[in-house]
C-alpha positions as CSV (number, residue, x, y, z in Angstrom):
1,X,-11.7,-38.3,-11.1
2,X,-8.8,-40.4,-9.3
3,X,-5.2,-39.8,-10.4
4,X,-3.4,-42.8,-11.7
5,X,0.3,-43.8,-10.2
6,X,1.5,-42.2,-12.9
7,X,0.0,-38.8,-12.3
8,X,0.7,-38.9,-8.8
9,X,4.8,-39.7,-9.4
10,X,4.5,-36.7,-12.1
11,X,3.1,-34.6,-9.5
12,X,5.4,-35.1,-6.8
13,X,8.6,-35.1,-9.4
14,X,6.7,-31.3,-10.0
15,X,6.7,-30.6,-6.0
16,X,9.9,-31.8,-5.2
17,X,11.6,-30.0,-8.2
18,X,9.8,-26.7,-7.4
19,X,10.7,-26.9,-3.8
20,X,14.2,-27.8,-4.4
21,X,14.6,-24.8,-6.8
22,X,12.7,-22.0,-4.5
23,X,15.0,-23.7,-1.4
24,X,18.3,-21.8,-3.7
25,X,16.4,-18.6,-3.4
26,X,13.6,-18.2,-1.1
27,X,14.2,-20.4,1.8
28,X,17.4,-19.2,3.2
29,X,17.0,-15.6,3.2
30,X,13.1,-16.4,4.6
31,X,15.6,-18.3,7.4
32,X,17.1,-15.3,8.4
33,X,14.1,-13.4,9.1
34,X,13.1,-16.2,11.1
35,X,15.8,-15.7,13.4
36,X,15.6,-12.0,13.0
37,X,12.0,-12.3,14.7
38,X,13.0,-14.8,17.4
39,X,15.9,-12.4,18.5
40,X,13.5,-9.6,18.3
41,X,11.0,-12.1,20.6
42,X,13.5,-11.8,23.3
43,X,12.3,-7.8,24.3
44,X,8.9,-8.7,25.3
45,X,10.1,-12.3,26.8
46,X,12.8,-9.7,29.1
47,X,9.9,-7.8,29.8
48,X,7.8,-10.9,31.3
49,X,10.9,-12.4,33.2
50,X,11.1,-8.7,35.1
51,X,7.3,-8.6,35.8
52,X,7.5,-12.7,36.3
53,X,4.3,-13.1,34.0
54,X,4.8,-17.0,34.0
55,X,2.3,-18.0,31.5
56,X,3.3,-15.3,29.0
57,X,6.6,-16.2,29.6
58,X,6.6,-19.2,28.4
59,X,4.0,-18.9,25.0
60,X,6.6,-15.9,23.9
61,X,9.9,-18.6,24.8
62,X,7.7,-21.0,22.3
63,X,7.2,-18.8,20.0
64,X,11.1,-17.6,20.3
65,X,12.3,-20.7,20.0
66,X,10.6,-21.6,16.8
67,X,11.1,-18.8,14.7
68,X,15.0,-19.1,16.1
69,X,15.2,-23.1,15.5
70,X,13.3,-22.7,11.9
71,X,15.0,-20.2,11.1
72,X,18.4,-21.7,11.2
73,X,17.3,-25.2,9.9
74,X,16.7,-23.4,6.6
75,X,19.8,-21.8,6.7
76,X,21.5,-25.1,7.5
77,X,19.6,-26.7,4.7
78,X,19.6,-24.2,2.3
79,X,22.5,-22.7,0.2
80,X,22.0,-18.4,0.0
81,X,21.1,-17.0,-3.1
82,X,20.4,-13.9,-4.7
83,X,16.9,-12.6,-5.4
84,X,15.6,-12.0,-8.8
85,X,12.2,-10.2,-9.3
86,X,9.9,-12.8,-9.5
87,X,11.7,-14.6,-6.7
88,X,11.7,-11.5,-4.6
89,X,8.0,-11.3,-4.6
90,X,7.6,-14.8,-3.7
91,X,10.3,-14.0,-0.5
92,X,8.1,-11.2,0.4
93,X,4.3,-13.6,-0.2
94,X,5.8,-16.1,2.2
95,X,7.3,-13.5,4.7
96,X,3.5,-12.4,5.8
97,X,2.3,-15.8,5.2
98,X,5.0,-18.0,7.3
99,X,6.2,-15.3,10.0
100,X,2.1,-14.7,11.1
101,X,1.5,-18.5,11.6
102,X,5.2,-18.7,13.8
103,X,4.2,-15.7,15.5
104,X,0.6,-16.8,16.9
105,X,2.2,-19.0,19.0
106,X,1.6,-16.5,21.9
107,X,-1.8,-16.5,21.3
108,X,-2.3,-20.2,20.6
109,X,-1.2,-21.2,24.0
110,X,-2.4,-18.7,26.0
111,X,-5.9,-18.4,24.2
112,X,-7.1,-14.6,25.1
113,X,-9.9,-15.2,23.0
114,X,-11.9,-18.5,25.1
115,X,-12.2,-20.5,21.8
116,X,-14.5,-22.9,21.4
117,X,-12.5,-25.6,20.0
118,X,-9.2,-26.5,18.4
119,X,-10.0,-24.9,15.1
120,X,-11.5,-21.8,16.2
121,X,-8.4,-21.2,18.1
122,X,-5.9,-21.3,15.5
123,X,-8.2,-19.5,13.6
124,X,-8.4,-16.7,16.2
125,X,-4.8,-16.5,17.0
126,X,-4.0,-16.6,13.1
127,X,-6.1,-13.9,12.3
128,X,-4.8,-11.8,15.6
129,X,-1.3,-12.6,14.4
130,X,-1.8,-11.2,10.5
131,X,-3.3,-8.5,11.7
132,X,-0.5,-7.4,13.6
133,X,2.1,-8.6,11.1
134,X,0.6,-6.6,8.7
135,X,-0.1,-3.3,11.0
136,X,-4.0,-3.6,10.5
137,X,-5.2,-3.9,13.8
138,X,-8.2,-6.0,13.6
139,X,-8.7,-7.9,17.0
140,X,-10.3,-9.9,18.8
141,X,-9.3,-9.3,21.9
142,X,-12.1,-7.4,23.4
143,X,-10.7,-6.0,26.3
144,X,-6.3,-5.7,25.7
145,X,-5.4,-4.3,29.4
146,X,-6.3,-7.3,31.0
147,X,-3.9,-9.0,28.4
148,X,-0.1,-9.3,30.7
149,X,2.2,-6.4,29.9
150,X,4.7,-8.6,27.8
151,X,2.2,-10.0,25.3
152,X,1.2,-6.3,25.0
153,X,4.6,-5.4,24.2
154,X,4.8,-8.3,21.8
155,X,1.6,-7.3,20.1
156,X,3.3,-3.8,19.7
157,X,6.5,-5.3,18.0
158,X,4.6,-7.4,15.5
159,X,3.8,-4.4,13.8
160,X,7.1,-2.7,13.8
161,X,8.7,-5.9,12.5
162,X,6.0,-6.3,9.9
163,X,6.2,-2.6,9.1
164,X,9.3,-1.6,9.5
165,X,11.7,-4.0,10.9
166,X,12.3,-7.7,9.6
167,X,11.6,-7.3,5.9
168,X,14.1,-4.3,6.1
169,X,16.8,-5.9,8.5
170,X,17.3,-8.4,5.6
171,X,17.6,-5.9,3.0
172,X,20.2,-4.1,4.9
173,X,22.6,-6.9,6.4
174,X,22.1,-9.9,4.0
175,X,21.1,-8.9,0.6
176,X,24.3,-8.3,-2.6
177,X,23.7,-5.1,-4.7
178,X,21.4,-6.8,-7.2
179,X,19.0,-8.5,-4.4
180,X,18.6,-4.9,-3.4
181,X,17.7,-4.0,-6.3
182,X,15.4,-6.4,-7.1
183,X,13.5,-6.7,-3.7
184,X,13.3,-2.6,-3.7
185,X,11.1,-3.2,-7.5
186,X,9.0,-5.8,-5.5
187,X,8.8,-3.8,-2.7
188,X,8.0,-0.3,-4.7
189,X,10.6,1.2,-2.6
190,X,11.8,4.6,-4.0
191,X,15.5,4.8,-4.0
192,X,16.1,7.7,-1.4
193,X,20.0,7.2,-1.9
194,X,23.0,5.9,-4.1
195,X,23.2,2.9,-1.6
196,X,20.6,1.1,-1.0
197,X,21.7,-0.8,2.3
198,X,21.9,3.3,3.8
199,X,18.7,4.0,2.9
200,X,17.2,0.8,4.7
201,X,19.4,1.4,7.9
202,X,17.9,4.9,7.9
203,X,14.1,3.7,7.5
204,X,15.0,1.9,11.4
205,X,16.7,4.8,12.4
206,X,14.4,7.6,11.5
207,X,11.9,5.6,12.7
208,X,13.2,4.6,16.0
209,X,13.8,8.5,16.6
210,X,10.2,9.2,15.9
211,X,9.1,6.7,18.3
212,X,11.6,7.9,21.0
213,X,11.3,11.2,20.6
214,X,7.3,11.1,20.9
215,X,7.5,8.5,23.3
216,X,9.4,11.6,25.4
217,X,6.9,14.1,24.7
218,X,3.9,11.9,25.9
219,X,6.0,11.1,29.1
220,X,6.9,15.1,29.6
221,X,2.9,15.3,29.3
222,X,2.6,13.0,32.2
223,X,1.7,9.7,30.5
224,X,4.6,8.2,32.6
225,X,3.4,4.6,32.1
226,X,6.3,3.9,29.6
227,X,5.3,0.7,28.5
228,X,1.8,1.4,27.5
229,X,3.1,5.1,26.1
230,X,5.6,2.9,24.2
231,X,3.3,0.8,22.9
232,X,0.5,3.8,21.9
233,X,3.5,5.3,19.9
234,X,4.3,1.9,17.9
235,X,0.6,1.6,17.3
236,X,0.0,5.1,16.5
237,X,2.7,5.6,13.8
238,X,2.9,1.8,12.1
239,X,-0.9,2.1,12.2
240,X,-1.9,-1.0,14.1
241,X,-3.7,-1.8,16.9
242,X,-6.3,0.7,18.8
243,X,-6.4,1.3,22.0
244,X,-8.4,0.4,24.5
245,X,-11.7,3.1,25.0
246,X,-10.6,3.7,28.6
247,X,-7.0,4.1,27.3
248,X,-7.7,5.6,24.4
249,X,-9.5,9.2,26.5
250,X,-6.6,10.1,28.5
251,X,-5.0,10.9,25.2
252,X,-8.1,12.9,23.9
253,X,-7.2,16.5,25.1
254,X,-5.8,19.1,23.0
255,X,-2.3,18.6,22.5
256,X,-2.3,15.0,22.7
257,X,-4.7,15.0,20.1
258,X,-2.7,17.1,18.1
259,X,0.7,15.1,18.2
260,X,-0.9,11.6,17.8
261,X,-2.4,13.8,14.2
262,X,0.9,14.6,13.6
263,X,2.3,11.2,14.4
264,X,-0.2,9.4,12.2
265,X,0.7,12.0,9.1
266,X,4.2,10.9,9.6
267,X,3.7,7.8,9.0
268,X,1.6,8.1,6.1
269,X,4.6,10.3,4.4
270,X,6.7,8.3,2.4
271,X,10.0,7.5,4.0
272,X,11.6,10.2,1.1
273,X,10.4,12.9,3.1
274,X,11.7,12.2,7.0
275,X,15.0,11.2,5.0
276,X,15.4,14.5,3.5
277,X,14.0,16.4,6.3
278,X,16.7,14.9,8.6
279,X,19.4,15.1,5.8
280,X,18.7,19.5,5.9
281,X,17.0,19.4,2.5
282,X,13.8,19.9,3.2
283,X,12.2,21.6,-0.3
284,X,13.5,18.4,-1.5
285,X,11.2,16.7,0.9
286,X,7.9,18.1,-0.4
287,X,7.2,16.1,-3.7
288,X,4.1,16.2,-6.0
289,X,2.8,12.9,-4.1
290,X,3.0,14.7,-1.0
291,X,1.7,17.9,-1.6
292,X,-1.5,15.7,-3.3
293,X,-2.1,13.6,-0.5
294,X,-1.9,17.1,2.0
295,X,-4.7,18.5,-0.4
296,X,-6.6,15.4,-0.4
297,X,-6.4,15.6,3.5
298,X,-7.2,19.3,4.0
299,X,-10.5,18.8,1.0
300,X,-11.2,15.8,2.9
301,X,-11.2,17.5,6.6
302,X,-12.9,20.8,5.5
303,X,-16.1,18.0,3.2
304,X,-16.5,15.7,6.4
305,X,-16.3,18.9,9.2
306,X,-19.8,20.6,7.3
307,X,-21.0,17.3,6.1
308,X,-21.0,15.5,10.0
309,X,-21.3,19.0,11.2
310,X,-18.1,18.1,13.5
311,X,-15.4,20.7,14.9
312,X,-12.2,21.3,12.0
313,X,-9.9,19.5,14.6
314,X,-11.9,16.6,14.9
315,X,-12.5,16.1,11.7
316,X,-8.8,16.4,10.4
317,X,-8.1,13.7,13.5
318,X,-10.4,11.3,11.8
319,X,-9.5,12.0,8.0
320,X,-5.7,11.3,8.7
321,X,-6.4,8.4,10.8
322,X,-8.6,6.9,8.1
323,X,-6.1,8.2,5.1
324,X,-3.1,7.1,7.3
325,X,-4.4,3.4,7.8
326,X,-4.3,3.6,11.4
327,X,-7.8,3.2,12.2
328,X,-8.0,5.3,15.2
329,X,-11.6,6.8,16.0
330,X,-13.4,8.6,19.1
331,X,-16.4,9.3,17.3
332,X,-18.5,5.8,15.7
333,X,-18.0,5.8,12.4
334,X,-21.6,5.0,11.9
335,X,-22.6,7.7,13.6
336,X,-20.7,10.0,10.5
337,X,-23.8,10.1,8.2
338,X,-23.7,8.6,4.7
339,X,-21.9,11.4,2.9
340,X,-19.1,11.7,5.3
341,X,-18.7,7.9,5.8
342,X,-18.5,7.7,1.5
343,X,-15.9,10.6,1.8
344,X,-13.8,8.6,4.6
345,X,-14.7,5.4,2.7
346,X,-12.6,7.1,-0.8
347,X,-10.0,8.2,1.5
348,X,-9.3,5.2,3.3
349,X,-9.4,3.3,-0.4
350,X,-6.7,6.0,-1.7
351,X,-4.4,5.6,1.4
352,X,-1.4,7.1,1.5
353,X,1.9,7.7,0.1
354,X,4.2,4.9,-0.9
355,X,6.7,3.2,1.0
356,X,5.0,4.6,4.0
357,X,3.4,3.0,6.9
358,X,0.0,3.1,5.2
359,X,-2.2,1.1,2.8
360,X,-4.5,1.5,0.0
361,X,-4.0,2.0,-3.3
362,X,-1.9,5.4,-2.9
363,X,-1.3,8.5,-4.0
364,X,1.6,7.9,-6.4
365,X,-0.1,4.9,-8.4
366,X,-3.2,7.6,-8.9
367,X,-0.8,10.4,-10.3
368,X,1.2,7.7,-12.5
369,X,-2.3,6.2,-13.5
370,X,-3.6,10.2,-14.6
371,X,-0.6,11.1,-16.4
372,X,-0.8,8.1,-18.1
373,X,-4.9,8.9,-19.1
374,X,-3.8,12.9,-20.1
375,X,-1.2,11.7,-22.0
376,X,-3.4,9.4,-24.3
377,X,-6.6,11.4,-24.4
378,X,-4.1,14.2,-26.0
379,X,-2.7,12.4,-28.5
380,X,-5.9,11.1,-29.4
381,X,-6.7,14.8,-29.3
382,X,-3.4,15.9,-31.4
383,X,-3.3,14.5,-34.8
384,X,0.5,14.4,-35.0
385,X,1.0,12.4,-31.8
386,X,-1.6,9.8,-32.6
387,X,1.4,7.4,-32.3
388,X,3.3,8.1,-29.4
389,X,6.7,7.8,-29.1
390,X,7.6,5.1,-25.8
391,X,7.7,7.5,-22.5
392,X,10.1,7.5,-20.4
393,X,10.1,7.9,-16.6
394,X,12.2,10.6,-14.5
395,X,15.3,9.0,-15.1
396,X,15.2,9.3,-18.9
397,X,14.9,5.9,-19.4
398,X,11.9,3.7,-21.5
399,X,10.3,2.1,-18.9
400,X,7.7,4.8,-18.4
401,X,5.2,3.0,-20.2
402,X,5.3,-0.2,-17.5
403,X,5.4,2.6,-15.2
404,X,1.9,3.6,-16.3
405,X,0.6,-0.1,-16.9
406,X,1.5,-0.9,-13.6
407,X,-0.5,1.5,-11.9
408,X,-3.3,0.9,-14.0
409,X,-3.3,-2.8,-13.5
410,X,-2.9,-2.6,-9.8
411,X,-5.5,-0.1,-9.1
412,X,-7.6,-2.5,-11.4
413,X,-6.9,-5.5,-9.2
414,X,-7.0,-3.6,-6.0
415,X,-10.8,-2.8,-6.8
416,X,-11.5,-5.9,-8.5
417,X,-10.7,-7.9,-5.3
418,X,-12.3,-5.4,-3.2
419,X,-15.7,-5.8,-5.1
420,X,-15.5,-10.0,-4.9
421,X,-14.4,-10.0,-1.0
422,X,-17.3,-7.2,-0.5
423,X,-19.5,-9.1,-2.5
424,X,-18.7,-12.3,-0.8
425,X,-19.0,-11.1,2.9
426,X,-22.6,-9.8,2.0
427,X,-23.7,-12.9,3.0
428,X,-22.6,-12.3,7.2
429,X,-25.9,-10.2,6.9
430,X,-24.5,-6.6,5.8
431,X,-25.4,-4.5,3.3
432,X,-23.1,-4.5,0.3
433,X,-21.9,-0.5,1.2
434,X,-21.2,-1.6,5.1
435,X,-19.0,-4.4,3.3
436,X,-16.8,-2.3,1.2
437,X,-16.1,-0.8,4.1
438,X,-15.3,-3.6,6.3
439,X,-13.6,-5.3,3.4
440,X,-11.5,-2.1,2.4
441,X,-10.4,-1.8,5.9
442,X,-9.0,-4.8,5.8
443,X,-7.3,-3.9,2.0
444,X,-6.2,-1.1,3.1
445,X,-4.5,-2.1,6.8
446,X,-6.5,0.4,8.2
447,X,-8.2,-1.8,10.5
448,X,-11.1,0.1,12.3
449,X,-14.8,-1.7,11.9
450,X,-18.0,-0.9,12.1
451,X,-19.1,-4.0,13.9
452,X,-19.2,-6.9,11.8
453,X,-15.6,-8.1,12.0
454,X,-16.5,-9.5,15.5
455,X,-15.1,-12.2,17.2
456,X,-18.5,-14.3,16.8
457,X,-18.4,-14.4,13.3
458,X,-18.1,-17.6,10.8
459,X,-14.5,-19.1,10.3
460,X,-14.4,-18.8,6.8
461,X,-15.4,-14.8,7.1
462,X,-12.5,-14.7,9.5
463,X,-10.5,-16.7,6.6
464,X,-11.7,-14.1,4.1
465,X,-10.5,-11.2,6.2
466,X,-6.9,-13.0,6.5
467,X,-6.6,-13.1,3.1
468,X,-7.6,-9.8,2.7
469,X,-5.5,-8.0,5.3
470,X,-2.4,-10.0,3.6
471,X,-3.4,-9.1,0.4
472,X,-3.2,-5.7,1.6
473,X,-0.1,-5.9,2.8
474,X,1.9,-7.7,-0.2
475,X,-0.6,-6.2,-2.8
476,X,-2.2,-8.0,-5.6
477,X,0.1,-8.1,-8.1
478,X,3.1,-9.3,-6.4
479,X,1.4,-12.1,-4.8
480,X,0.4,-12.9,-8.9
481,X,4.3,-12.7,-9.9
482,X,4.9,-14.9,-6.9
483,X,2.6,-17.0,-7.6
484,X,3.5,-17.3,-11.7
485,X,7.0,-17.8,-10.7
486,X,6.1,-20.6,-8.6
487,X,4.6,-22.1,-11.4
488,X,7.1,-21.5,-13.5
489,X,9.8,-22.8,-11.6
């Protein structure tokens, strides 16, 4: 059916109202983190100028230039407003929607991936980009060391500003006392202190002293590369990219083995417990989410060492890698045997704790969701509590109830759109187990594959996986409220 004049003229009355109204809100604030991830280009762009890698040099200056340039023409165009809720997911949707597509730049131009045509390479460089943004670490870049050292080290800061670093930056300079507020909700950041801009200078800080201080340990060790050790650390803890196999067995001895295990368990932690471990409290640091998640590791480790009949240290390696999100493996994954694959599988689904460096569904949302199924099996149980007074959360107030409907909904979204994606990349020519996997990895930002999210597939699997690996990243229901606020407004 064709739309009449009139339609049309209503239509673009709607489009030009909405984007006039989200411009107040959205657009400035999505302006600075524009130019907070061209300044941040500038490192790796340093990098290329000292080792005079010409071609990268100049795809990273691009790529610099536009997120500085578009960055300040929104700020030039748009008046600064505070965040509400709904608007604060929508800021957060377009973050890992808008920075991704700046940010494959790099790879656009210098095309590590041979594409077959015009399509295929935005494709390619899109789907390289999200990934990194949102510290999966799918790629397509078979072979990373041949890649020049400055597009490594940009690969490596993708994830620490989509982990990390831009989303946070914002939070901390930019934002008044009710944005913070707000944007924590949409976030599900847990309040670590009275003020709020402390707590997200001391997310880069902590962070920045686990990645110097292992960065020191591996060099002490004689990885003196400090580049690639860099860039193994900012992988290892935000949970991105893998190595390379040839890179990836000089750190497979002992003691490397054992701090990278530590190193991905810290970043699976939520951010409570390095804050309180470096404030000198640290009983405060050990919380019922974290003492879950260490029992669901140890269970998991002690299942999947008898069930693959692998040695204890091995197997822990592999269950915090998959629990963590980072995706690390030195043994296949396929070669685990069905019952410790399905045991990895639920862990990798579960993830980790939240706001932490990994994905999933976490631990918290499962403990809010089982208090919330004890509480009304017993008062079906108890006659006298058959109607239940409102429950209130920690902080004595009533919103324990959305607390609990929360959790329930998102872990009800997070499997529903697991089951269509699975269901939906059946059709590459896997089996519908080997796609819950593949799709979950994406879901979850863990990122490792067991060979079907390949280079040579279709475009629109490649598409799917985008959406997913964003999806994972923002999480179902914000991108809803987003989305229902854009409507609304």
């Amino acid at each position: 059916m064709y739309l009449n004049s009139a339609r049309l003229l209503h239509l673009s009355k709607y489009i030009l109202a909405t984007g006039m109204l989200l411009s107040k809100r959205i657009f400035a604030n999505l302006g600075f983190l524009l130019q907070i991830a061209g300044l941040l280009t500038i490192v790796p762009i340093s990098i290329g100028l000292y080792f005079s890698e010409t071609q990268a040099i100049t795809a990273l200056f691009i790529a610099c230039v536009s997120f500085l340039a578009s960055g300040f023409l929104l700020n030039a165009l748009c008046e600064k407003k505070d965040l509400n809720f709904k608007s604060s997911n929508l800021l957060f949707l377009a973050a890992f929607v808008i920075v991704p597509l700046i940010g494959s730049l790099p790879y656009i131009y210098t095309d590590p991936f041979r594409s077959a045509n015009v399509l295929d390479r935005f494709t390619n460089s899109y789907f390289e980009s999200v990934s990194g943004f949102t510290t999966t670490g799918f790629s397509f870049i078979t072979n990373p060391d041949t890649l020049p050292i400055s597009l490594l080290v940009y690969r490596s800061l993708t994830e620490l500003m989509g982990g990390v670093g831009i989303v946070f930056l914002l939070l901390a300079f930019f934002q008044s006392r009710k944005s913070l507020n707000n944007l924590s909700n949409s976030l599900g950041i847990e309040k670590v202190n009275v003020n709020l801009k402390k707590t997200y200078l001391s997310v880069l800080g902590i962070y920045g002293v686990y990645i110097l201080a292992f960065m020191g340990i591996f060099v002490a060790l004689g990885f003196t590369n400090i580049v690639n050790t860099g860039t193994f650390v900012i992988d290892t803890i935000t949970g991105g990219f893998s190595p390379t196999n040839v890179q990836f067995q000089q750190y497979l001895s002992f003691v490397p083995k054992i701090l990278i295990t530590v190193l991905m368990l810290l970043g699976s932690l939520n951010f409570a417990f390095s804050y309180n471990l470096f404030a000198g409290k640290p009983r405060k640091a050990i919380s019922l989410e974290i003492l879950i998640f260490l029992l669901l590791i140890l269970i998991g480790s002690v299942l999947v060492s008898f069930s693959a009949n692998i040695g204890p240290l091995d197997s822990l390696f592999h269950v915090v890698s998959m629990s963590s999100a980072t995706g690390f493996n030195y043994i296949p994954i396929a070669s685990f045997g069905s019952t410790a694959l399905s045991i990895l599988t639920v862990l990798m689904l579960i993830g980790g704790c939240t706001f932490s460096m990994s994905g999933g569904i976490r631990v918290s949302r499962i403990i809010t969701f089982g208090k919330s199924v004890r509480e009304n099996v017993t008062a079906l149980l108890v006659k006298e509590h058959a109607i239940a007074m409102p429950r209130k959360n920690g902080n004595g107030n009533g919103n324990g109830d959305v607390q609990f409907l929360s959790a329930g909904v998102s872990i009800l979204l997070f499997i529903s759109t697991l089951a269509i994606f699975a269901v939906i990349f059946t059709t590459i020519g896997v089996s519908f187990t080997d796609a819950i996997f593949e799709v979950g990895s994406a879901l979850t930002t863990n990122g490792i594959s067991m060979g079907a999210t390949t280079l040579t597939m279709g475009i629109g699997y490649k598409w799917l996986m985008i959406s997913a690996m964003t999806i994972g990243r923002v999480e179902v229901l914000s991108i809803i409220v987003a989305l229902v606020s854009l409507r609304k407004e």
